[in-house]
C-alpha positions as CSV (number, residue, x, y, z in Angstrom):
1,X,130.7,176.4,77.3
2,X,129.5,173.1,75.7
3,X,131.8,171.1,73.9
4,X,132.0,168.1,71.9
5,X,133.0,164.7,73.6
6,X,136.7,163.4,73.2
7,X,137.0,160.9,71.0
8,X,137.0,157.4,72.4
9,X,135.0,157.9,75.1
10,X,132.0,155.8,76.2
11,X,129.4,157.5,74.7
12,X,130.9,155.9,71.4
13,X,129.0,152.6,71.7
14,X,131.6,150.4,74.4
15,X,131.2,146.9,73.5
16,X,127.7,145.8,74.8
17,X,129.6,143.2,77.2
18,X,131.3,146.2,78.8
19,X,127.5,147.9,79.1
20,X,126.4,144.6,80.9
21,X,129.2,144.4,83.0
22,X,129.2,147.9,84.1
23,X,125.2,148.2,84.8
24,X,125.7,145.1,86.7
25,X,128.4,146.3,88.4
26,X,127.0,149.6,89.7
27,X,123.8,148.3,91.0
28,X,125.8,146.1,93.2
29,X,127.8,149.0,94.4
30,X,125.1,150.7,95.3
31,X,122.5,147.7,96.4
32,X,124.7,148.5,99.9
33,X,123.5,151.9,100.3
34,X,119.7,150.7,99.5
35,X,119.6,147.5,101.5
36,X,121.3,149.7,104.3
37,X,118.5,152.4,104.5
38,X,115.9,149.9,105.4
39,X,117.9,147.0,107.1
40,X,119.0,148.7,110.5
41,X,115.7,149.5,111.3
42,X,115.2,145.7,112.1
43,X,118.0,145.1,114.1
44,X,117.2,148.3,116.2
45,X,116.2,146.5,119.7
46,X,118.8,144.2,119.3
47,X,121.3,147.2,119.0
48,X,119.9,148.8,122.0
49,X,119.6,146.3,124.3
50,X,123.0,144.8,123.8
51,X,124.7,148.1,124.4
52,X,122.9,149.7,126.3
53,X,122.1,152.7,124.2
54,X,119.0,155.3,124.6
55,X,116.0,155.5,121.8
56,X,117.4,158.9,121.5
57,X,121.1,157.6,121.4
58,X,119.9,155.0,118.4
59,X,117.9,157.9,116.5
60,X,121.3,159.9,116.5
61,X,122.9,156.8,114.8
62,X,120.2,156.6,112.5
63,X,120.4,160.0,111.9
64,X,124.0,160.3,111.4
65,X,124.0,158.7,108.4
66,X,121.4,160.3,106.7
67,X,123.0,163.9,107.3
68,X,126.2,162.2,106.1
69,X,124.1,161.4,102.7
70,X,122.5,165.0,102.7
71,X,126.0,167.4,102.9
72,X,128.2,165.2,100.7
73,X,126.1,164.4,98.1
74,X,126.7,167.3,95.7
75,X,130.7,167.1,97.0
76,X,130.6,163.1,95.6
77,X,129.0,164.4,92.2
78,X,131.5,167.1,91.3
79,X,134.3,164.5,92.4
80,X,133.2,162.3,90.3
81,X,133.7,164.6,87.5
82,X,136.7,165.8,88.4
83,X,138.5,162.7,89.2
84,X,136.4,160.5,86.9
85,X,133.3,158.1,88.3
86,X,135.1,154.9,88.5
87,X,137.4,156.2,90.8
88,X,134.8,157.6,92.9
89,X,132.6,154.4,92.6
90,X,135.9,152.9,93.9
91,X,136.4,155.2,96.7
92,X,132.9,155.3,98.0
93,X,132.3,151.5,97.7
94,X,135.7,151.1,100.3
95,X,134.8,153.6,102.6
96,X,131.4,152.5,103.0
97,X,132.3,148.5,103.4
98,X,135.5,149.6,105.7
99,X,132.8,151.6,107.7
100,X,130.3,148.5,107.6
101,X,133.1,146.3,109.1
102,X,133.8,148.8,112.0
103,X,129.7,149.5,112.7
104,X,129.9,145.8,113.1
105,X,132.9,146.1,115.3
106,X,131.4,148.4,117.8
107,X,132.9,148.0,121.1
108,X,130.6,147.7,124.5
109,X,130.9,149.9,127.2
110,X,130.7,154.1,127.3
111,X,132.4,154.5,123.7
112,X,129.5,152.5,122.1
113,X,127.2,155.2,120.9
114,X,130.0,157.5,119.5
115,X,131.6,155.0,117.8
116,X,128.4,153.8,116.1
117,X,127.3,157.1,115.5
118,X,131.0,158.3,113.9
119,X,131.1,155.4,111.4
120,X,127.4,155.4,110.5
121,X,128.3,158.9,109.6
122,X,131.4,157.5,107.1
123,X,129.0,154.9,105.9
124,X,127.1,158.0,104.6
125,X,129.9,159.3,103.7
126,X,131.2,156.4,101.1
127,X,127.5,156.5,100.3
128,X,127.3,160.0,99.3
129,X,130.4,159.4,97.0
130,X,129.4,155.7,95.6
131,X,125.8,156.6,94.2
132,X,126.2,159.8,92.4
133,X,129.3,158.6,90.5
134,X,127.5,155.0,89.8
135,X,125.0,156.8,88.6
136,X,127.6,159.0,86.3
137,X,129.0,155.6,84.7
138,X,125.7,153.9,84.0
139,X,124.9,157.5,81.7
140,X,128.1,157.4,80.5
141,X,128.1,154.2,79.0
142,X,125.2,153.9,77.4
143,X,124.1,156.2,74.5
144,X,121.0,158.8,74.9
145,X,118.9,156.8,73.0
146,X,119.0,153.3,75.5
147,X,120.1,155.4,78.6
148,X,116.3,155.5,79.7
149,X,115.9,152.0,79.5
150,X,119.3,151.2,81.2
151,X,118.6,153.7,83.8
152,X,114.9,151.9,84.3
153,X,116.7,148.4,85.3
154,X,119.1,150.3,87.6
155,X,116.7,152.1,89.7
156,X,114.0,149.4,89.7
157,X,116.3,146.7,90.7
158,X,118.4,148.8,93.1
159,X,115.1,150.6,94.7
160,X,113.9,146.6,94.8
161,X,116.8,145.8,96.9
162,X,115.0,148.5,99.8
163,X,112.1,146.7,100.5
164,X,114.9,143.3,100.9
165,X,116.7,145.2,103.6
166,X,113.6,144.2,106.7
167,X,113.9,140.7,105.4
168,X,117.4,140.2,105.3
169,X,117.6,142.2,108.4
170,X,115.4,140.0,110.3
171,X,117.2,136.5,109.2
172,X,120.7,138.2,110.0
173,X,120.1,139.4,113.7
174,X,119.1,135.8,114.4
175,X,122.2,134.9,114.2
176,X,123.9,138.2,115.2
177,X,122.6,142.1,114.7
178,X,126.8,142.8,113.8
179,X,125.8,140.8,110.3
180,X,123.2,143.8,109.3
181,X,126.9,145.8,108.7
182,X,129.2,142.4,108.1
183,X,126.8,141.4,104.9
184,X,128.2,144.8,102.6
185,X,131.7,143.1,102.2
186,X,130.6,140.2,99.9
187,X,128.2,142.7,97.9
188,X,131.2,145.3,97.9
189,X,133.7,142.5,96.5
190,X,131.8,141.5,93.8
191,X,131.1,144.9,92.8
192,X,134.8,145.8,92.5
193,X,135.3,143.0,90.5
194,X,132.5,143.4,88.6
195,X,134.1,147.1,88.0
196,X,137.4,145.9,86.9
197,X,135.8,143.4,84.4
198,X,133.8,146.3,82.6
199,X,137.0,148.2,81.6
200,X,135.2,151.6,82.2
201,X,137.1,154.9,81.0
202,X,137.2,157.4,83.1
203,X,136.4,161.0,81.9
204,X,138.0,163.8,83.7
205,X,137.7,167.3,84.2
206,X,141.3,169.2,85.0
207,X,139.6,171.8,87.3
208,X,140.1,172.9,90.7
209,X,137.9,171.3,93.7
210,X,135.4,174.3,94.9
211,X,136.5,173.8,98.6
212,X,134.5,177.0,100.1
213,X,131.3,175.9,98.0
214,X,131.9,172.2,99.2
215,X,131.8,173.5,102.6
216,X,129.1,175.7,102.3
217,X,126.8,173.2,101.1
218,X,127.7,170.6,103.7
219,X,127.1,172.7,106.0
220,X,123.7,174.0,104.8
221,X,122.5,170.6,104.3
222,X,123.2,169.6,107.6
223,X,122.1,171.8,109.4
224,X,118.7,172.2,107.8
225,X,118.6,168.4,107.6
226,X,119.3,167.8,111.2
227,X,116.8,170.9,112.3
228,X,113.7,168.6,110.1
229,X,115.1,165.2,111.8
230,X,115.1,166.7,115.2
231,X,111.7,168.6,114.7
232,X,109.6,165.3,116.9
233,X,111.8,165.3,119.6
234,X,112.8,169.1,120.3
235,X,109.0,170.1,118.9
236,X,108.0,172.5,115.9
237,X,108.0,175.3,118.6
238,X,111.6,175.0,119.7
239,X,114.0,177.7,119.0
240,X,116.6,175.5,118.2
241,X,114.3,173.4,115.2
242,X,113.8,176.8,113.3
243,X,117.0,178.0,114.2
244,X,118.8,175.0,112.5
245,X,116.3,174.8,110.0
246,X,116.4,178.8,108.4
247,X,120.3,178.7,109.4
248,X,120.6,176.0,106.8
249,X,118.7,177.5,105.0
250,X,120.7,181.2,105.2
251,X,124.0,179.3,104.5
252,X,122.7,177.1,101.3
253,X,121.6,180.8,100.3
254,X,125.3,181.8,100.5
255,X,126.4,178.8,99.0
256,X,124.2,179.5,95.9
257,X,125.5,183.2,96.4
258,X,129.3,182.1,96.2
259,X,128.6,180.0,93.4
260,X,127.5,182.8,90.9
261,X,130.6,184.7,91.0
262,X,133.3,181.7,91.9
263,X,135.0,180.6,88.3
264,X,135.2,176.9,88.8
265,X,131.6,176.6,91.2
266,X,130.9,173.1,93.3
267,X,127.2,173.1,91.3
268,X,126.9,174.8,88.2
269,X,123.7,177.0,89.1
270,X,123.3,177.6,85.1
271,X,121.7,174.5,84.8
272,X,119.1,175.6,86.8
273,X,118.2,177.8,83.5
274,X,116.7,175.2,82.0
275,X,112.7,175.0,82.3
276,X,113.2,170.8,82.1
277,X,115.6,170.6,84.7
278,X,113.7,172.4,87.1
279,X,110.6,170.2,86.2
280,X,112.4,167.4,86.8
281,X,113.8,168.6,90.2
282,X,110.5,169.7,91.2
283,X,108.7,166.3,90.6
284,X,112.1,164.2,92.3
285,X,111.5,166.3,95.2
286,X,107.3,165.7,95.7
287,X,107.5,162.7,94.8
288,X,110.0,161.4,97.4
289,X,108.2,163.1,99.7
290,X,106.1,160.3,99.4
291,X,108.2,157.5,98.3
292,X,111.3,157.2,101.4
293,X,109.1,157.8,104.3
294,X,106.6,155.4,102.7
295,X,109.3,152.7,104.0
296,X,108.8,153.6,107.5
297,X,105.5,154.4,108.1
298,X,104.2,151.2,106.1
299,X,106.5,148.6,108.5
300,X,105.5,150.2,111.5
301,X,101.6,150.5,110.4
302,X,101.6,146.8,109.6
303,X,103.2,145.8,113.0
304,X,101.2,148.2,115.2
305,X,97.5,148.0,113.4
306,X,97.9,144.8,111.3
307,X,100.0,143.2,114.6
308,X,102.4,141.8,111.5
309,X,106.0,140.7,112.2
310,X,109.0,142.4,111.1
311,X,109.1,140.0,108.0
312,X,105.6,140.0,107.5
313,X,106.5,144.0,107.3
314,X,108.3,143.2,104.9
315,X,106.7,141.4,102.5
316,X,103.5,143.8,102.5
317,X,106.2,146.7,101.5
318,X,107.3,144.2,98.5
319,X,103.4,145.1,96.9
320,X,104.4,148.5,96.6
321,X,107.8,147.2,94.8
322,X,105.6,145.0,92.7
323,X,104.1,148.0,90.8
324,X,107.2,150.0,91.4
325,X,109.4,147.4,89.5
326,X,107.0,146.9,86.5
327,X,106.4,150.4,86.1
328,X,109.9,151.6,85.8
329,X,110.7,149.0,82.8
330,X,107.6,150.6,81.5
331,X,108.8,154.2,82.0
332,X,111.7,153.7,80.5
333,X,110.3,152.6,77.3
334,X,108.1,155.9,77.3
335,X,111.0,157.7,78.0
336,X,113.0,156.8,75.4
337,X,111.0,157.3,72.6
338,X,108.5,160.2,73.6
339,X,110.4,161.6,76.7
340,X,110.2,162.2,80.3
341,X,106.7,165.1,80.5
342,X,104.5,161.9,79.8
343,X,105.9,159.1,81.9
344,X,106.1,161.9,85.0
345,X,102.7,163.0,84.3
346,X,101.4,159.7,84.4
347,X,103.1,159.1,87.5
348,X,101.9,161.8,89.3
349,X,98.3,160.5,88.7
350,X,98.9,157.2,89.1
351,X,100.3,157.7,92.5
352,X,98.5,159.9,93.5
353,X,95.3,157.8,93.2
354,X,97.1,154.7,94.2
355,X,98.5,156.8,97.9
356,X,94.7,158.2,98.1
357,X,93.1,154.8,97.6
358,X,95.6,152.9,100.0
359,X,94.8,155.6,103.0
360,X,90.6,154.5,102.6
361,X,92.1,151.1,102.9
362,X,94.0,151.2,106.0
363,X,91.0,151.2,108.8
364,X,90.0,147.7,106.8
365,X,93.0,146.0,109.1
366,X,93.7,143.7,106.2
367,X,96.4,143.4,104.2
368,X,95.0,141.3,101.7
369,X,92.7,144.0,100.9
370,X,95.2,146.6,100.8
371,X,97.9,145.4,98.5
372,X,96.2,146.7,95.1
373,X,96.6,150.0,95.8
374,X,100.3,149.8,97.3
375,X,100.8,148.4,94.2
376,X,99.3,150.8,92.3
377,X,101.2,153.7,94.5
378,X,104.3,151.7,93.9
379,X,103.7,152.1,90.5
380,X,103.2,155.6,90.3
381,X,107.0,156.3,92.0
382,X,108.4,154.1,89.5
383,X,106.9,156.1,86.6
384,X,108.8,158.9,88.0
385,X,112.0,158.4,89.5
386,X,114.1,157.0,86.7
387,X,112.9,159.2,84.0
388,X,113.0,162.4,86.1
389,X,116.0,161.6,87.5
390,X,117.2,160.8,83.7
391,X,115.9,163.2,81.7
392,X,117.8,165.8,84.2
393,X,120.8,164.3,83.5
394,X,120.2,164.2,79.9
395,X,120.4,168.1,80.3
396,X,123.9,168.2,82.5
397,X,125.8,171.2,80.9
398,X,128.8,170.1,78.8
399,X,128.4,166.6,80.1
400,X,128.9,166.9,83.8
401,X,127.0,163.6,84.7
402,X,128.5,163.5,87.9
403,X,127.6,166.9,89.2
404,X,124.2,166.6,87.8
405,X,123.1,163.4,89.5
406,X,124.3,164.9,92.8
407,X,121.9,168.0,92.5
408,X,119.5,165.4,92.0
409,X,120.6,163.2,94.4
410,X,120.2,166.2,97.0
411,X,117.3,167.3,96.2
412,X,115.9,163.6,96.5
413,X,117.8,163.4,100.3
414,X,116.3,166.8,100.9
415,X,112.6,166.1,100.1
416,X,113.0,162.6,102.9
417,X,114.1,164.3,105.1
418,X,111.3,166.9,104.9
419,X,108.9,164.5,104.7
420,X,109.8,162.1,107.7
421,X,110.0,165.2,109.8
422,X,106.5,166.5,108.3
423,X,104.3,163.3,108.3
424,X,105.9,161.8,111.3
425,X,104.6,165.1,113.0
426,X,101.4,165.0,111.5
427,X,100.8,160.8,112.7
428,X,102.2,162.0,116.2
429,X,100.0,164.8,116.9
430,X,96.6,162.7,115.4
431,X,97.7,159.6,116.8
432,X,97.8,161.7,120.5
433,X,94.1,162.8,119.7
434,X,92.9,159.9,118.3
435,X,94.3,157.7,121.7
436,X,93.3,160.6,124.1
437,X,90.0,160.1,123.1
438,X,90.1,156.5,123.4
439,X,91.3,156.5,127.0
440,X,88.9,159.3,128.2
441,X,86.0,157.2,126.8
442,X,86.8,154.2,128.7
443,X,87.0,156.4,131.9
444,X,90.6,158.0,132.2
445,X,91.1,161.3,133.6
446,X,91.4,163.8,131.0
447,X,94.8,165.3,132.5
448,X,95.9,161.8,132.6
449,X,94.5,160.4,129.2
450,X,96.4,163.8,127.2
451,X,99.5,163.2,128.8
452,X,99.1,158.9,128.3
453,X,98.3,159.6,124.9
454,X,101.1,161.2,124.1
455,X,103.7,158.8,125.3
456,X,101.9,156.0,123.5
457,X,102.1,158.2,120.0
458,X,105.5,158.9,121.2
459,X,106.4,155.1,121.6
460,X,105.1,153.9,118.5
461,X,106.4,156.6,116.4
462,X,109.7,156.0,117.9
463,X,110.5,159.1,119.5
464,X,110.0,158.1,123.3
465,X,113.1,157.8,125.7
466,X,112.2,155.3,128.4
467,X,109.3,153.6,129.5
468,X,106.9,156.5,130.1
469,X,104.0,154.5,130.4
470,X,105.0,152.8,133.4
471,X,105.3,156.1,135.2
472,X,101.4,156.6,135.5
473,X,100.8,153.2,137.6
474,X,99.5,149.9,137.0
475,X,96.1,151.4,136.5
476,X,97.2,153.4,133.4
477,X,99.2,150.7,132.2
478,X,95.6,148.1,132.6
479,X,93.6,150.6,130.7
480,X,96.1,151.4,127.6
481,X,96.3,147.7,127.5
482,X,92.6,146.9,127.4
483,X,92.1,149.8,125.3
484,X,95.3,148.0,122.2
485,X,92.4,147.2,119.5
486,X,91.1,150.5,120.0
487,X,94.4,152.0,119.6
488,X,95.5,149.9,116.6
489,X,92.5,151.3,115.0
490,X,93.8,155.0,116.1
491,X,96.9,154.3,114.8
492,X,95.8,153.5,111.3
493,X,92.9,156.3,111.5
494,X,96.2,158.9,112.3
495,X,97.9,157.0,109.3
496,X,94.9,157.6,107.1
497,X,96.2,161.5,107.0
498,X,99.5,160.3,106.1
499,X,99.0,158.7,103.0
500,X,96.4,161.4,102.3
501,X,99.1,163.8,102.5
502,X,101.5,161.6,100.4
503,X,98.6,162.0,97.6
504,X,98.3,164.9,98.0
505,X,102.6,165.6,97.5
506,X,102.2,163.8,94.1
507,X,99.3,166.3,93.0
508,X,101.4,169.0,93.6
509,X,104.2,167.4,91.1
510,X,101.6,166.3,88.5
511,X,101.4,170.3,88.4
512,X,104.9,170.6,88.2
513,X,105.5,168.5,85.7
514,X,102.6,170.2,83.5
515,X,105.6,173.0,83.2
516,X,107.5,170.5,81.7
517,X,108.2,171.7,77.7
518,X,108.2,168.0,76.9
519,X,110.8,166.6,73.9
520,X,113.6,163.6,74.3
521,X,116.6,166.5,74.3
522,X,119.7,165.3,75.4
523,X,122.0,164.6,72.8
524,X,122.2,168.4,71.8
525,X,123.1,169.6,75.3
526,X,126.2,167.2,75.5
527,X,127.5,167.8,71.6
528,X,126.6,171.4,70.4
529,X,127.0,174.8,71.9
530,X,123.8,176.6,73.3
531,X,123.6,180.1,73.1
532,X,121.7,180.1,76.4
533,X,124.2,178.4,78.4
534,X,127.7,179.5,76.4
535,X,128.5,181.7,79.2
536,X,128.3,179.8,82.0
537,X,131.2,180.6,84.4
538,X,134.0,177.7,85.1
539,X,133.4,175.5,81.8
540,X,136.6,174.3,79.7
541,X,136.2,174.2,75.7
């Protein structure tokens, strides 16, 4: 049931000091959790050749912190409901930086990999808890009619702070690759401080914690997370891909299941009622299909075909956050006064032309040329995310910011995790045909070529265990390397259906967002009772 906000609480109109202080607060707590999504990449060969650790060992570092992010997302949103946001924002900004400081810690010898790959995994972890409970304090602080704006700054300064992670990355493992982890503590003081300055009020909920749904949902996510991250390496015709992948699936249907007929339910599935919410879920999840593997398959395009530097990498991802910046301010305007259908509409198209235009680009082998369009595909994302992800919030039933922004948190987690495992399949297998071509032209057996092709694709994409190239003799190794223009040119041909596809994602949510029923609504969801939603199980008048 909805119910009116106590008095005193934030949505009263806090001192504007106290909004300042508390949007600059949470964007530093969570700048960590950006900066660290992109910033490990750099400092992988570092990693791997001072410990000793596999390609495959490193992926499952990589990877543990993403399924970290994926099953305890919705768990940090309904905490930080229950036990108030700053808390949680509290919580999750000292067991990420504690984790940081141990990552950077890791011992050499056997124990190397696990302890990396444990406290990666509590990195997500703090993550998971941190951003849907900084994103609960930002909405609850400023009123409905400013929260689009406010919400505009956070997610185009903190999205901002991504594309900073290669370059920092790169200047830090000069000195030492256990910085990458070591730089979170002075970013995590300050944002503690910063958090004590605002004076923020926390808003609880006295309710039970849904253990059995909490559970569920961890497990579903991560499951079906790890069968999509795994899909490369184990194949698309491996029992144990689908198997993880449907399991997860089976078990997130039992979570949703469980969470009809519980009384005080981990997600409140009511929400899902609402024809806006679902919108705005819909277009979060194709659009960062697009947007999160962007990161990766940009860098390595621009080091493999553009032969560009880490740091060079870096700065030809800071077009795309050029548009994507600019365009958020300007969404959040839009959202504010006419709502979120337009500015997600606009979006949609926008990236979608920009992603579409950028792929024709690629085969030019010049960045120069290329950095309207990542501009203009930046710009689309940032049209989207902060008023979708808004807008949803705006809806949360009987206030529940913090549960709200972890459904949309998940479903953003979700849809990257799909689409790495989805376009990196797609680059492999064209960038295989593409190179087996290439060889067989210039004389390689055709057994040979297929099988050389492969482990090149395999290299670049990351997914290769050892130096498989070396196995097929000096006179494979000659040819692949007389053939490297050829296959740069491959590589950004097999790239070309990548960012097709990535257009192609944002199509499919301009569509989504058509359904949309449009309207600034918010304010009404939070304050007055809705005969649609006044029986919604586990809800305190």
């Amino acid at each position: 049931m909805y119910t009116k906000q106590p008095s005193g609480s934030a949505q009263e109109g806090p001192r504007k000091p106290s909004q300042s202080m508390a949007l600059a607060a949470m964007m530093f707590a969570v700048a960590m959790t950006f900066i660290d999504q992109t910033i490990v990449s750099i400092a992988t060969p570092d990693i791997v050749g001072e410990l000793g650790l596999s390609a495959s060992g490193m992926q499952w570092v990589v990877n543990a912190y993403l399924l970290a992010l994926a099953a305890f997302f919705a768990l940090g949103g309904r905490l930080a409901d229950l036990l108030g946001p700053r808390r949680v924002v509290v919580a999750g900004t000292v067991v990420f930086v504690v984790s940081s400081v141990l990552c950077g810690c890791v011992p050499q010898g056997d124990f190397a990999l696990t302890w990396l790959i444990v406290f990666r995994a509590t990195q997500g972890l703090g993550a998971a808890l941190l951003f849907p409970a900084a994103l609960a304090v930002v909405v609850a602080v400023f009123p409905v009619e400013r929260r689009g704006r406010a919400l505009a700054l956070f997610f185009g300064v903190t999205g901002a702070l991504t594309a900073i992670g290669p370059l920092l990355g790169g200047w830090l493992t000069g000195w030492t690759w256990r910085a990458i982890f070591w730089v979170n503590v002075p970013v995590a003081v300050v944002a503690l401080i910063l958090t004590a300055l605002a004076h923020v009020s926390d808003r609880r909920r006295d309710e039970p914690l849904d253990v059995p749904g909490a559970v569920l949902i961890a497990i579903g996510m991560g499951v079906s997370v790890l069968g999509f991250q795994q899909a490369s390496a184990w194949g698309w015709d491996s029992v144990l891909t689908w198997g993880c992948i449907v399991g997860g699936l089976v078990v997130l249907w039992l979570f949703c299941r469980y969470e009809l007929r519980t009384a005080h339910p981990l997600v409140e599935l009511a929400v899902f009622r609402d024809r806006a919410f679902v919108a705005d879920g819909l277009v979060l999840f194709f659009s960062m299909l697009a947007f999160v593997p962007l990161f990766f398959f940009a860098s390595v395009y621009a080091q493999v075909s553009l032969s560009a530097s880490p740091n060079q990498a870096a700065l030809y991802l800071l077009y795309v956050f050029a548009g994507f910046a600019l365009a958020s301010q300007w969404g959040g305007r839009i959202l504010d006064k006419r709502g979120a259908r337009p500015t997600m509409k606009i979006g949609c198209v926008v990236g979608a032309v920009g992603f579409a235009l950028w792929a024709g680009k690629l085969t030019d082998l010049s960045m120069h040329d290329q950095w309207p369009y990542a501009a203009l595909a930046g710009a689309g994302i940032g049209f989207i995310l902060a008023p979708a992800s808004t807008d949803a919030v705006n809806r949360a039933i009987d206030a529940s910011y913090g549960e709200v922004t972890g459904i949309t948190q998940t479903i953003r987690n979700y849809a990257a995790s799909v689409g790495l495992a989805l376009f990196g399949s797609l680059l492999t297998h064209r960038m295989t045909e593409n190179v087996d071509d290439t060889l067989q032209s210039g004389g390689m057996p055709a057994a040979t070529a297929r099988s050389t092709a492969r482990s090149v694709a395999e290299a670049i994409t990351g997914n290769a265990d050892d130096q498989q190239l070396s196995a097929g003799g000096s006179a494979v190794a000659r040819t692949v390397q007389e053939s490297m223009p050829e296959i740069r040119m491959d590589f950004a041909e097999a790239n070309q259906w990548v960012f097709y596809g990535m257009a192609i994602a944002l199509g499919v949510g301009y569509l989504c967002a058509l359904r949309h029923p449009g309207g600034t609504r918010g304010t009404e969801r939070v304050d007055e009772p809705s005969a649609d939603r006044s029986h919604a199980p586990g809800r305190s008048s």
